[in-house]
N, C-alpha and C positions, 0 to 999 in steps of 0.2 A: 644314559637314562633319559636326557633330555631330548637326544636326539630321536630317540625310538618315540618317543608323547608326541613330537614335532610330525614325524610321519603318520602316526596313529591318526592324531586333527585332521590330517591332512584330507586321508582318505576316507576320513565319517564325514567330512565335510563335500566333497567331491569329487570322491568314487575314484580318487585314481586319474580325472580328467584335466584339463585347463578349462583355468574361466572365461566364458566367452566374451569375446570383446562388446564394447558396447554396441556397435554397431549391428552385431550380428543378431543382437537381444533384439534391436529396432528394427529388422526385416520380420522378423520372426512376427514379431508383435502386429507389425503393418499389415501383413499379411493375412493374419486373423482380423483383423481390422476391416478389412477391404472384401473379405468373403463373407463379414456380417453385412456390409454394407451394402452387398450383389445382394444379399437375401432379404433386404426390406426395401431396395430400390424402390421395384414397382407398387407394393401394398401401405410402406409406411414413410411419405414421404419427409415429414421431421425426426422419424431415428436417421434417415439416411442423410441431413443432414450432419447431424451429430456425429454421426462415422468418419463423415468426409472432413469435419471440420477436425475431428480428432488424428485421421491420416495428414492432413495440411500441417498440425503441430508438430507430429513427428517428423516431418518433411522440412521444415525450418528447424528443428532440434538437427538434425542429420547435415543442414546446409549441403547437402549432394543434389546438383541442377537437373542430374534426371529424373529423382523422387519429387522435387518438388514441382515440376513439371506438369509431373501424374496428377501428385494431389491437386494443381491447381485443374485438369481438365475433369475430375474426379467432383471438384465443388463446383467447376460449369454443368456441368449434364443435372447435379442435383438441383442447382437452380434452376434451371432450364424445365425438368420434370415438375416444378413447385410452380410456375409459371413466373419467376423471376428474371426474365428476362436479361434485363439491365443489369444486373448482379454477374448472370451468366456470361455473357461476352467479355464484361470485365476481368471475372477470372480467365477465360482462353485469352484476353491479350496479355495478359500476365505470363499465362504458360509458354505464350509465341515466343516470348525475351529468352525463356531457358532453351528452348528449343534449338532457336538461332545462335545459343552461344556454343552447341555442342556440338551445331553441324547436322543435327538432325532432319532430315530435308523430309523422311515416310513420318516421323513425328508431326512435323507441322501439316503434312497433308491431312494427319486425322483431327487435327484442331480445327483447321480450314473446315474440316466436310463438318465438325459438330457446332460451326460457327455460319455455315448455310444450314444445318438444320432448326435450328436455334430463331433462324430470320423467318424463317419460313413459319414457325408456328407464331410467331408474332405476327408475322402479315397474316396468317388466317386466323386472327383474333381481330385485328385489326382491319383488316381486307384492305390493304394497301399496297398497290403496284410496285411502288419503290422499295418497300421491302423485300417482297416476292423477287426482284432483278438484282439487290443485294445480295440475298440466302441465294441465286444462281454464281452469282460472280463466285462466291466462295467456295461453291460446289463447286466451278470446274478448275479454281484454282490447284484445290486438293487432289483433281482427277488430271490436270497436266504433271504434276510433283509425281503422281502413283505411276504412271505412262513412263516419266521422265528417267525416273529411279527402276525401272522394271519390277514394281511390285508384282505378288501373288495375282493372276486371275481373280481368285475373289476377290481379294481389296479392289481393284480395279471395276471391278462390277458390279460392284456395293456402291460405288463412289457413282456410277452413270446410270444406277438405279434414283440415286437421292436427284441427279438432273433430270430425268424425265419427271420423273414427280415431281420438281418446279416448274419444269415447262408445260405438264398440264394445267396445274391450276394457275399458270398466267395463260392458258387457252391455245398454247400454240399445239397442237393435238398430233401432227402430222415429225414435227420436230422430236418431239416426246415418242412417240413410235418408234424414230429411229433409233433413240438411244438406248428404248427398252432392246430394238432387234440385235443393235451388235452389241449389247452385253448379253444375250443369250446366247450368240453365236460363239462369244470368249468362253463361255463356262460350256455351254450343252457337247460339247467333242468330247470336254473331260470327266462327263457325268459319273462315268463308271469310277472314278480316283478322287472324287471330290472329298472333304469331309462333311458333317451335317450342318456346319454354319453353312460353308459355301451352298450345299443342298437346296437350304432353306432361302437361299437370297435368292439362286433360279429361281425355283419356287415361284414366290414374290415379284420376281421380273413375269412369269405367265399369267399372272394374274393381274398384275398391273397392266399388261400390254391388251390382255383380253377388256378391260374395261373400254379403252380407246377402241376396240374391235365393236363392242355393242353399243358406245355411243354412235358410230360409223355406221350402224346396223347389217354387222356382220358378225352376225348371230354364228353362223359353224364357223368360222373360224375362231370365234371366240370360246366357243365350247370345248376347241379341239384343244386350245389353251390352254385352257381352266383344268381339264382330262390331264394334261401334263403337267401341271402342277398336282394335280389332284394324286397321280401315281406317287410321286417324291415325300407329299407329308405324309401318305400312308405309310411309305416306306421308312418312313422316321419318326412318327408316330407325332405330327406336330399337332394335338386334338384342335388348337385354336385356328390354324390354317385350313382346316380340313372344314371343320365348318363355315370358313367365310368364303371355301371353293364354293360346298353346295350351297350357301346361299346366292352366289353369283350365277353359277347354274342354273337354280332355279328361275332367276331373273331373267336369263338368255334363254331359256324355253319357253317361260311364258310370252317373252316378246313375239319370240319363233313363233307362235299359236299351238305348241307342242305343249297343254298344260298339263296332260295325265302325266309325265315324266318331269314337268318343271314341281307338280305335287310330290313326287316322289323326293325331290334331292331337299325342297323345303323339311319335310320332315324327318330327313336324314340331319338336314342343320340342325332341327327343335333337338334331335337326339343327342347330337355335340354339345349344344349349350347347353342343356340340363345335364349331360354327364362333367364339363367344365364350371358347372355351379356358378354361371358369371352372368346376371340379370340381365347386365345393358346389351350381349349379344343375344340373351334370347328376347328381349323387347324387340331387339330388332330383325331378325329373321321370323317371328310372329306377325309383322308388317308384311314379309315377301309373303308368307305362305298365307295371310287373308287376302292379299291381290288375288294369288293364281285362285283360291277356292272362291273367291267373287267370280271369276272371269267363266271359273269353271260352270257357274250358276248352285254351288255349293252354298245356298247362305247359310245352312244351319251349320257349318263346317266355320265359314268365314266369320260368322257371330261370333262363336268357341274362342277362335284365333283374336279377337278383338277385347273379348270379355277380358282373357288370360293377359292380353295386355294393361288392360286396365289396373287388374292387380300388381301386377309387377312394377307400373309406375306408381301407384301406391306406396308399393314398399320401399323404391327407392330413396320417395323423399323422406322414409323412416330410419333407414338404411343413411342417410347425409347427415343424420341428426345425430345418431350412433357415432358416426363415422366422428364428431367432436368430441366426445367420451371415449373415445380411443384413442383420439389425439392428446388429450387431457393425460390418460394412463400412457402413452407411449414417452409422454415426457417425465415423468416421475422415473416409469423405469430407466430411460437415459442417463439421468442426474446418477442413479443409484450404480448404474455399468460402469459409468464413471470413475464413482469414488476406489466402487471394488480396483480399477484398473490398474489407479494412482496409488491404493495401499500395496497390489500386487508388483506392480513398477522400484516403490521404495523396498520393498521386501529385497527382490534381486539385485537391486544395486548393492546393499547392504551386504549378500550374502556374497556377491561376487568378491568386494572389498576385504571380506575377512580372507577370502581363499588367495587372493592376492600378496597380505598380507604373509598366512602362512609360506606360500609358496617363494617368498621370498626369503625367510630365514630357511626355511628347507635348502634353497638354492648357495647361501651363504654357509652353512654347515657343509654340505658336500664340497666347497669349494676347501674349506680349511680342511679335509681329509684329503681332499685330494693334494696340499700341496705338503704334508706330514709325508706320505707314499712318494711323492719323486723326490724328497729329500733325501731317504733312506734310499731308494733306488740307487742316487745319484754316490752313496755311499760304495756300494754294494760295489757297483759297475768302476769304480776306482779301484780298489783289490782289485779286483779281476784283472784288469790291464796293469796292474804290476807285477801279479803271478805270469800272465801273458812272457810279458819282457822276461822274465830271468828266464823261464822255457827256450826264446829266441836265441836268448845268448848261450846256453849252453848244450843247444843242436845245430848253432850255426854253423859249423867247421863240415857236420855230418852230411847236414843239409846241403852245404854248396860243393861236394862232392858228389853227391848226387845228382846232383843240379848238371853235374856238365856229361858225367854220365848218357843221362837223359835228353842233352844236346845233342850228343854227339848221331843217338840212335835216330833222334829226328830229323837230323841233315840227312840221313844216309835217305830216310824214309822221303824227302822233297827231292831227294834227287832221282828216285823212281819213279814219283807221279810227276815228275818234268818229263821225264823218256815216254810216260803213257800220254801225258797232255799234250806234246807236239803230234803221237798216232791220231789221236781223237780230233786235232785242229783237222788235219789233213783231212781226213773223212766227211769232215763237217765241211769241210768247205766243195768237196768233190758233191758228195749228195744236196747241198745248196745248188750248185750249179742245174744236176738233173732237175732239181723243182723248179729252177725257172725258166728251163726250155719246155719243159712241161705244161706249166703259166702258160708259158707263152702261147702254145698251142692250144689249152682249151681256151685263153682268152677268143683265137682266131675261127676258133670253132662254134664260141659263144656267140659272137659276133657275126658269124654265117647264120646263123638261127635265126638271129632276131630279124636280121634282115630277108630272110626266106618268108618268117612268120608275118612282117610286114608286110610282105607281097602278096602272099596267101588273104591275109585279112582286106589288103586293097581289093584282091581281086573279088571274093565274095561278097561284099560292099557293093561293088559294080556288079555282080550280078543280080542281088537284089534289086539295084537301081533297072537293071532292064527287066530284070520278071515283071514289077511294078510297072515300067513304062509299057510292057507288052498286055499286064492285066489293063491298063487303064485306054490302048488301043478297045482291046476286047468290051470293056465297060461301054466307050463311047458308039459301038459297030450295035451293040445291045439296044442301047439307046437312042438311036439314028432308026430302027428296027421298032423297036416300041412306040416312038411318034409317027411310027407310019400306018401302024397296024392300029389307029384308034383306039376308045376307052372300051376294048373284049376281054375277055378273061386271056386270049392270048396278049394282050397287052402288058394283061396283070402277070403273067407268066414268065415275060421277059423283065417287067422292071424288077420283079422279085431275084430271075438271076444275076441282072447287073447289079443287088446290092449286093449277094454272094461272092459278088468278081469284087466289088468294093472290100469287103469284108475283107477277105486274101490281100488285097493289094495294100490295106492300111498296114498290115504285118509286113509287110517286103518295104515297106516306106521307112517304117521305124526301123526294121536291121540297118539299110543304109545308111539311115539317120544318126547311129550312135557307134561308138566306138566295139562295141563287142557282136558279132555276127550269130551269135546262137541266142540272143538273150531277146525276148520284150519286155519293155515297160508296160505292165499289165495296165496300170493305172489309167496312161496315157491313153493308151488304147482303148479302155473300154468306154470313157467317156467321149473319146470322138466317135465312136459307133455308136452311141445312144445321140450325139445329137446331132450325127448323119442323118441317122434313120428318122429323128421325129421331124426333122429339116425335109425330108423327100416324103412326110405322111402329114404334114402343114400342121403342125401342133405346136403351138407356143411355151418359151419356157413359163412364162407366168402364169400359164393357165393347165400347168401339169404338174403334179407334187412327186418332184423325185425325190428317190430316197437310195442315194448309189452311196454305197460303200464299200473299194476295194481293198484290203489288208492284205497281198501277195502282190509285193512291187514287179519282180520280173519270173519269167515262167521259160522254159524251153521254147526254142522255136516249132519241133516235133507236136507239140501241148496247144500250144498256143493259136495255129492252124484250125485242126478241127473245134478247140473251144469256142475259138473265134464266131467259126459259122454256126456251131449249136449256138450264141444265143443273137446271131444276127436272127437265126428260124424266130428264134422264143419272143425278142422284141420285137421282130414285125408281127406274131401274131396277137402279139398284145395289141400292137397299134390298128391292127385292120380289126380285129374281131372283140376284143375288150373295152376299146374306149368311146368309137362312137355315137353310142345311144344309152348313156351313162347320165343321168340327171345330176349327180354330184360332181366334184374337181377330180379328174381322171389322176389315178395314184400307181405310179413303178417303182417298184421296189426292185434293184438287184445287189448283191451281195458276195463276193469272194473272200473265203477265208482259209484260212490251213487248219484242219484238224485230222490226222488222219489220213493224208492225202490235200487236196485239193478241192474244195466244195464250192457250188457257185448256186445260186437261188434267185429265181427271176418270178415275181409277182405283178398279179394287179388285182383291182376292184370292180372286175365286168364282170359277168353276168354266169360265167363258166363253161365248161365244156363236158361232154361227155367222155366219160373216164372209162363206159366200158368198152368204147368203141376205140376211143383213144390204146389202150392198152390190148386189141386185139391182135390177132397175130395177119402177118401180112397176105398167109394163104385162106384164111378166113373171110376178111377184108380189101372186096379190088379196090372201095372206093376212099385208102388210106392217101392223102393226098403225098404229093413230091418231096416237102419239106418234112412233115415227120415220117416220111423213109429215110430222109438224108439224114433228120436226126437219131437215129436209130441205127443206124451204119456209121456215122462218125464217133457215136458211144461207145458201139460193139469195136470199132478199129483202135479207141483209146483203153480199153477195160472198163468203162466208166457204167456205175450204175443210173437210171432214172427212175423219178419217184414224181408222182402228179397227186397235187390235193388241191381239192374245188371246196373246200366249207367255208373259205372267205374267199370269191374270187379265184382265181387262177394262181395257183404255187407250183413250180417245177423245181426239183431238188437235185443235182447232178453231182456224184462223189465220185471223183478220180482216185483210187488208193496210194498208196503212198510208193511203194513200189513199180508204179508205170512213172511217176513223176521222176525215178531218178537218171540222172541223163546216161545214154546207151555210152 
């Protein structure tokens, strides 16, 4: 009876489960602790105190060097947001100690980067140099450790984001540039895999970089910036980023003298702020948008924008006065979260102790049943083994006549499979023998192969090697020929075919160049034929925005031939007929990818062509020139379709299907 009330407790008390250890009550607890603490961060900076200070207790209650760690960078950041400086840093040297004792080396990077962000807001309170070169030391302390250890891209980019942003505002501007360029270079490849923090730090890098862009007074490159960040918080719906694009925006077009579209993204910003509810960004994008409606000659516009100001700064200093009555009631309710916390804390310790308690006479009852059962067992299983014995003895005599019996039939039985296991050796070892004259043979035959295959592959190698040397005769006799015929369209006629001879011979260069004779490196190849060609049409890399990206490392040699010359055709006539009289940075775009085949896309920003002419047939058309017949016959020879679209510029679309690409 007592035992069944003992069970009954058991399970009114805790369902059947164990109690949880304390530890695990204390994560639990942290936990919630730390997600209140995320949610008055930014709006209530003394409950976030109180959280931090209340995770730090339990962090000492627990004495485990990684929580306490936390809570100590946990009370730096909230001091830090409170403008407590001095407070702040002390807690991160604090947390350095736990760090250093666990071997954490990506932990102390993030102390390091929140101990230069930290200097840094003190020096632009302060405006003191020597802090601004502190908050850098510790910035790239945390970005060698993040490099050192091969952290995430993001961390790494976050970390050489926080050093450009020191290095501007100690002015070194050109410095700062760089670091914004190659962390956008680390993240922008993996844009498409990234998640929405890393998203938002790009982001953040184009917009920071664009600022040095318009100090610079590089107005479209900056905008071209801003545009790409601008895509990203759409995409992620960052409302506060979004409007400090189009305010910057607006500011790069007004500078521009472009003010009807710098009006336009000004009150694109007004629209953010008022749907963000947040005063101090719309006081201040109401500055940008009465600049552009002044410049515009808009004053009854720019008044409006100035008025709307005035109130808002109104209300703010009504709004600081509030903001003490909040801080007044935000400490009451702490005190009170508090107490609840500490009677909720004593409750569970209490209740754990009782289940404890029970579980422990539960566990002492079941042991004295259990050891009532193996005593009787131990009874049981005694008879038995002496009913066993008297059995033995009185079938032993039966037993061990049978016993020889059964001997006897088993000798006779190993003396047959001894007569069959000497047949069986013999055979095994006769057919061992034929397998390894066999071996042997196709070893010598294997080894005729390879060697054949070797010869085979030397010698198509060397062939390649003279195709190539016999194209690059032919290239130079082209060449020797076109500096003689002067600057005529026969001139142009011939250097146009010596890049075709080039084109072919880059292919025959690379078979010989690599170990497998049927294969190119598509890769390889297309960017030495992009900066052959802009090399022989005098176009510098830094004053042309390419945009190549090939995803098809290696292609048939069959494939790879005519591809080749279709887009030697497509990129020279970008270069002769798209880029010359182009007021903007001449822009190529080309592209290879596998969907379905093979598709390759060669664009620019000139001026365009005529599609219906371009697209007529050749008996229509005497005056189709050389190159789109060639291209047109080396499409029709691959199966390959083309597609031309002029509404931005010049697009050629070229889709090999999937079945010509596969090798004959």
């Amino acid at each position: 009876m007592t035992f069944a009330l003992l069970i009954s407790a058991y399970v009114w008390i805790g369902g059947g489960s164990l109690a949880p250890s304390p530890y695990v009550s204390d994560t639990l607890l942290r936990n919630r602790i730390h997600q209140q603490w995320q949610a008055v961060r930014s709006t209530r900076p003394d409950s976030a105190l109180y959280y931090a200070q209340q995770l730090h207790q339990l962090a000492q209650k627990g004495k485990q060097p990684a929580d306490l760690a936390q809570s100590l960078l946990t009370l730096g950041i909230t001091e830090r947001d409170r403008g407590n400086y001095a407070d702040a840093v002390a807690h991160f040297r604090q947390a350095i100690t736990f760090r250093e004792k666990l071997h954490d080396q990506e932990g102390l990077g993030t102390i390091y980067q929140s101990m230069g962000l930290t200097y840094k807001r003190m020096a632009d309170f302060q405006r003191v140099t020597a802090l601004y070169e502190q908050a850098l030391a510790y910035a790239e302390k945390a970005y060698g450790i993040f490099l050192q250890h091969r952290s995430s891209a993001g961390v790494i980019a976050n970390a050489q984001n926080t050093i450009g942003i020191i290095l501007r505002d100690l002015q070194k501007m050109e410095q700062a540039r760089q670091m914004y360029v190659s962390a956008i270079a680390r993240l922008e490849p993996q844009q498409a895999t990234l998640n929405n923090k890393d998203l938002t730090t790009l982001a953040i890098l184009y917009g920071n970089i664009a600022q040095i862009m318009i100090s610079n007074n590089q107005y479209n490159q900056a905008i071209a910036s801003i545009n790409k960040a601008l895509v990203i918080n759409t995409k992620i719906n960052q409302l506060t980023s979004l409007e400090h694009n189009h305010r910057n925006l607006a500011k790069a077009y007004r500078l521009r003298k472009s003010l009807d579209t710098s009006a336009i993204h000004a009150q694109k910003a007004i629209d953010y702020s008022r749907q963000i509810a947040d005063p101090h960004r719309l006081f201040n994008t109401l500055q940008v948008s009465y600049e552009t409606y002044r410049d515009l000659g808009n004053y009854k516009q720019a008044l409006a924008q100035l008025e709307e100001q005035k109130l808002i700064e109104d209300s703010l200093m009504r709004i600081d006065k509030a903001k003490q009555i909040v801080a007044l009631q935000a400490q009451y309710d702490n005190e009170r979260t508090r107490q609840l916390a500490e009677v909720s804390a004593q409750k569970d310790r209490l209740l754990a102790e009782t289940r404890a308690r029970l579980l422990l006479q539960l566990e002492e009852n079941l042991a004295r049943i259990e050891a009532n059962k193996a005593r009787d067992l131990s009874r049981v299983r005694a008879k038995a083994e002496l009913d066993k014995a008297e059995l033995r003895t009185k079938y032993a005599s039966a037993a061990n006549q049978q016993t020889i019996k059964q001997l006897g039939e088993a000798n006779n039985r190993q003396s047959q499979q001894l007569i069959w296991l000497s047949v069986g050796s013999c055979l095994f070892c006769l057919l061992s023998g034929l397998l390894l004259l066999l071996y042997r043979r196709v070893r010598h035959s294997r080894t005729k192969i390879q060697t054949q295959s070797e010869q085979m592959r030397l010698l198509l190698r060397e062939l390649h090697h003279r195709v190539k040397n016999n194209l690059a005769v032919v290239s130079g006799l082209l060449e020797l020929q076109a500096n003689r015929l002067g600057d005529t369209p026969m001139r142009q006629a011939f250097v146009e075919s010596q890049q075709r001879v080039q084109a072919m011979s880059l292919i025959h260069q690379r078979l010989y160049q690599t170990d497998t004779a049927t294969q190119i490196n598509l890769i390889e190849y297309t960017h030495n034929l992009v900066d052959s060609l802009m090399a022989a049409y005098g176009y510098d890399p830094g004053h042309l925005d390419q945009r190549i990206s090939v995803e098809v490392t290696e292609v048939d040699v069959d494939i790879a031939i005519p591809l080749g010359l279709i887009m030697n055709e497509l990129l020279t006539n970008s270069f002769k007929y798209a880029f010359p009289d182009l007021d903007v940075v001449p822009r190529l775009t080309l592209r290879i990818w596998q969907e379905a085949g093979l598709n390759l896309l060669v664009a620019d920003n000139g001026p365009g062509l005529n599609v219906a002419q371009w697209n007529a047939p050749h008996e229509m058309n005497r005056t189709i020139s050389f190159g789109r017949r060639l291209i047109q016959s080396l499409s029709d020879q691959i199966g390959a379709s083309l597609q031309v679209d002029v509404q931005q510029g010049t697009c050629f679309k070229l889709h090999i299907p999937t079945e010509v690409m596969q090798p004959s």
